[in-house]
C-alpha positions as CSV (number, residue, x, y, z in Angstrom):
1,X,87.6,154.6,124.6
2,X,90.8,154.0,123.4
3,X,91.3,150.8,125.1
4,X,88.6,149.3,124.4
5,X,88.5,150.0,120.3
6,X,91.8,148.3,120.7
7,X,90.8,145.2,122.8
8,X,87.9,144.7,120.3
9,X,90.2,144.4,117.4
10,X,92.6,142.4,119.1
11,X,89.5,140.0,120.4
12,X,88.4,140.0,116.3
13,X,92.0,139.3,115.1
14,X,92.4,136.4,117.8
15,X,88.9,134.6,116.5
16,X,90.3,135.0,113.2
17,X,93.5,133.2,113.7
18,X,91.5,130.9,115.4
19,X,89.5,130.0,112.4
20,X,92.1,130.0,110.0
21,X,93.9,127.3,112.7
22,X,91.1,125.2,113.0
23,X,90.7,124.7,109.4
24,X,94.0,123.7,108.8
25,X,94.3,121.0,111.1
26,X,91.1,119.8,110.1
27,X,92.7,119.3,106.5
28,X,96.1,118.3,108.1
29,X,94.4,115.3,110.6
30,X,92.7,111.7,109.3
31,X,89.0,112.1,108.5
32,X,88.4,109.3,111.0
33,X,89.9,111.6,113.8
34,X,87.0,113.8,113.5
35,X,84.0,111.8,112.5
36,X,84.8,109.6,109.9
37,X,86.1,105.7,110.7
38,X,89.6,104.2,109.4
39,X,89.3,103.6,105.8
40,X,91.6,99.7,105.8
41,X,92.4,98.0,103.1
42,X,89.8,95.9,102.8
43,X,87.3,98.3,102.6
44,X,89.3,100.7,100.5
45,X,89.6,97.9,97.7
46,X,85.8,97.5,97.7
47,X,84.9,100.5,96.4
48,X,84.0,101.6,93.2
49,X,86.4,103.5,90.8
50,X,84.9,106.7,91.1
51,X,84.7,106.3,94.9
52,X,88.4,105.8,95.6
53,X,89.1,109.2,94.2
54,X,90.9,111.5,96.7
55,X,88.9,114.0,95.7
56,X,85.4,113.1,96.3
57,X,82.8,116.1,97.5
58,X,82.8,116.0,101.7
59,X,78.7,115.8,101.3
60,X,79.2,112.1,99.2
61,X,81.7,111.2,101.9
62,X,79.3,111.9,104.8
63,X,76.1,110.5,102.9
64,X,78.7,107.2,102.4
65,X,79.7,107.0,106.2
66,X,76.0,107.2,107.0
67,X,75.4,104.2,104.4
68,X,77.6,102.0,106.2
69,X,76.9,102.8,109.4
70,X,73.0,101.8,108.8
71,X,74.0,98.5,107.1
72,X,76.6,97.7,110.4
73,X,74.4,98.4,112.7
74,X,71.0,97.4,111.4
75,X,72.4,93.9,110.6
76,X,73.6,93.6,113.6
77,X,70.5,93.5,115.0
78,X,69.0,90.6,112.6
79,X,69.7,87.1,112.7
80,X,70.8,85.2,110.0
81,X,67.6,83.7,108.7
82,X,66.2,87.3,109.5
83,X,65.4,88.6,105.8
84,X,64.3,85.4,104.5
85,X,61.0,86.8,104.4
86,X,59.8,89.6,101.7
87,X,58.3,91.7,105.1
88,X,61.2,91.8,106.9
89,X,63.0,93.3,103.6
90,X,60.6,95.5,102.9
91,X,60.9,96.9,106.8
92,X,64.7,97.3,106.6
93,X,64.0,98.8,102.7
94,X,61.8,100.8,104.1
95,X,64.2,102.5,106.9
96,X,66.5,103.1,104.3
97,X,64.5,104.7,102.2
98,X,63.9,107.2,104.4
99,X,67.2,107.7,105.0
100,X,67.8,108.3,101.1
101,X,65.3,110.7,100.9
102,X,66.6,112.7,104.2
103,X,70.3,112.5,102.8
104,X,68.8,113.4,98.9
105,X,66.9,116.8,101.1
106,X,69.7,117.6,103.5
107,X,72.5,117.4,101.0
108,X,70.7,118.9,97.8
109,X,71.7,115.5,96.2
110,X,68.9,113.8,93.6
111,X,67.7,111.0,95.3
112,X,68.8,108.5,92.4
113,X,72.3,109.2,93.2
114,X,72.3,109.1,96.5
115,X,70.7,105.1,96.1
116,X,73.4,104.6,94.0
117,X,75.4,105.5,97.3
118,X,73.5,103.1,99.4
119,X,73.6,100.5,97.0
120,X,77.4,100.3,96.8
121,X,77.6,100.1,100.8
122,X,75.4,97.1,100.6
123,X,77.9,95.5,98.2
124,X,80.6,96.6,100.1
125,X,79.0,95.2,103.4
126,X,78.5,91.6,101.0
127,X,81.6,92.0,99.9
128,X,83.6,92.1,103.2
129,X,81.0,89.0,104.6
130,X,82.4,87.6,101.8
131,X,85.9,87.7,102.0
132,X,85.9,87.5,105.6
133,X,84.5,83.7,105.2
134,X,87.0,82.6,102.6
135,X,85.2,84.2,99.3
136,X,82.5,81.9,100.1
137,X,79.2,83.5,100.8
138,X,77.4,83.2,104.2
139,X,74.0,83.0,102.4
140,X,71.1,84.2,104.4
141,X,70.9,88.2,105.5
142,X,74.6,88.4,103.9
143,X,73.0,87.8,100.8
144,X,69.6,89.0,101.0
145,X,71.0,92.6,101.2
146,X,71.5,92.2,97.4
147,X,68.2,92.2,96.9
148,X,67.5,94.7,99.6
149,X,69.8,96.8,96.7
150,X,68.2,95.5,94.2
151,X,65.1,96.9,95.4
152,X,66.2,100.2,96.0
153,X,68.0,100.3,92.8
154,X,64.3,99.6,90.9
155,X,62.3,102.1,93.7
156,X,64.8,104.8,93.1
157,X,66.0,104.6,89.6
158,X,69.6,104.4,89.9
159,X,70.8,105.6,86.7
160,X,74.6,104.4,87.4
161,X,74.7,101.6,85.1
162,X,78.2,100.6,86.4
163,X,77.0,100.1,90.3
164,X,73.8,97.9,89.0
165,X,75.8,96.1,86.9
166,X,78.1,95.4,90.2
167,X,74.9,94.4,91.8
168,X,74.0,91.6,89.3
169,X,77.5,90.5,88.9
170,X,77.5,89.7,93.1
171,X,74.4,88.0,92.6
172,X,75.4,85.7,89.8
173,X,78.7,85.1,91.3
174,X,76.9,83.7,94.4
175,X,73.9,81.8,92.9
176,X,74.9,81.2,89.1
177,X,71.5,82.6,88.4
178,X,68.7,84.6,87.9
179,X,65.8,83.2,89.1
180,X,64.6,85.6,91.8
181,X,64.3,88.4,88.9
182,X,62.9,86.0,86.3
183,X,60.9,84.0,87.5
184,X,58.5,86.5,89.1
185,X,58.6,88.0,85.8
186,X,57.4,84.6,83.7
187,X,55.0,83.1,86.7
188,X,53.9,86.0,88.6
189,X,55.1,87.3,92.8
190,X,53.6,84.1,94.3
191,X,54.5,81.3,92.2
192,X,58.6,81.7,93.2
193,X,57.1,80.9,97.1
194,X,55.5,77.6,95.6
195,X,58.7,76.5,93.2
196,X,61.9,78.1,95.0
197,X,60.2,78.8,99.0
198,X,60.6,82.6,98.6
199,X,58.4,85.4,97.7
200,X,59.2,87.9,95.0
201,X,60.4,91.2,96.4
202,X,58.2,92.6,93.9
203,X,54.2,93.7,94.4
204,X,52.9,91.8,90.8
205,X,53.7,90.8,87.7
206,X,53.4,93.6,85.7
207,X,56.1,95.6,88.2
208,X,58.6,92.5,87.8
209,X,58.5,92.5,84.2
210,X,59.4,96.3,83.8
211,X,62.0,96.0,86.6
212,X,63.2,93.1,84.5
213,X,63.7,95.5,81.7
214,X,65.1,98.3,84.0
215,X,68.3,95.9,84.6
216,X,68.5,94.2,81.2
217,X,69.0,97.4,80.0
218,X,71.3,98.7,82.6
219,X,73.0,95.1,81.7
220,X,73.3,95.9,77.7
221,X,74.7,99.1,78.2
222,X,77.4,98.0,79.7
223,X,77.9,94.9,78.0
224,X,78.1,92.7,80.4
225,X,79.1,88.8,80.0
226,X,78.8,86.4,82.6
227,X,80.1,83.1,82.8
228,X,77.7,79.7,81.7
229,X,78.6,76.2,82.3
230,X,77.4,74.7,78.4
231,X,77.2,71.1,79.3
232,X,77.1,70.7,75.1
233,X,80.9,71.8,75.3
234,X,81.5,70.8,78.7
235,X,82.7,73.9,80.0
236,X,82.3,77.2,80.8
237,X,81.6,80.4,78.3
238,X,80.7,83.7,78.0
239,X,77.8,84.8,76.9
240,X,76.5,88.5,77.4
């Protein structure tokens, strides 16, 4: 009886140490060792401010990892042209969506943050596109994920002005414009397919105008300025 009181405390002792072991290494190792991919340099200087910190909970880095590895693989699988139409958009939207709201219930996380999430992974998936081909954008489904974003961004209510604001900033950077949020807006979801060949990404006119608002404001409260070629002056300004 002896014995066996005494192997049980050793056998409780040894799964103790064996816990305590196996959570030190798994602080001591790289994250990618044991789930999570190499975080290079490229990628590392995408990120947002807030997102770079050490110190980030483990549930945002896993909901983050997940992010990325939808946009890799997903767009893998399209061609280039592939989400020139507003269906095929709404399909990959669609598949993420779910994904937000599984992430938003699995992690305890409001869903409007966790958008925010997916949102920066599809401008750190542009971003890289970007840089890769000589800070020169590739156009087609490298771009149209931006508006995949941009979608989300309106479906969810992202409330992190600072990551829409990034969003329209990579727009205008790549097309100098607005037009696929305005003009929907002015003219209504079918006239952009008749004046630009594209169809808004939004279901009528009414829904355009208030997501219009949605980003102005996001836009004003950060005080954004972008750069506008005044041909009066010749050159470019600032204008907010």
């Amino acid at each position: 009886m002896f014995l066996q009181q005494l192997l049980l405390t050793l056998q409780q002792l040894v799964s103790q140490l064996k816990r305590h072991l196996a959570s030190v290494w798994l602080h001591s190792v790289p994250r990618y060792l044991y789930g999570f991919r190499p975080l290079v340099a490229p990628r590392a200087t995408s990120r947002a401010s807030y997102q770079r910190c050490g110190r980030r909970p483990r549930r945002q880095l896993v909901m983050d990892y997940i992010f990325e590895c939808f946009f890799d693989d997903t767009f893998e699988h399209i061609t280039r042209n592939g989400l020139h139409d507003r269906q095929s958009r709404r399909n990959v939207l669609d598949h993420l969506s779910a994904i937000i709201k599984g992430c938003s219930e699995g992690q305890n996380v409001q869903t409007a943050e966790v958008a925010s999430l997916a949102v920066v992974a599809a401008l750190r998936y542009h971003r890289l596109a970007k840089q890769a081909n000589g800070q020169v954008c590739l156009m087609g489904k490298y771009h149209n994920i931006l508006y995949i974003a941009l979608r989300c961004c309106w479906d969810w209510g992202v409330r992190d002005s600072e990551v829409v604001v990034q969003l329209l900033v990579a727009i205008y950077e790549c097309e100098k414009t607005f037009e696929r949020i305005f003009l929907g807006a002015l003219f209504g979801p079918h006239a952009p397919h008749f004046i630009a060949g594209w169809r808004s990404d939004f279901q009528d006119q009414h829904e355009n105008v208030r997501a219009m608002v949605y980003f102005l404001k996001h836009a004003t409260r950060e005080k954004l300025t972008l750069p506008v070629w005044i041909p009066r002056f010749e050159q470019e300004r600032q204008l907010r």
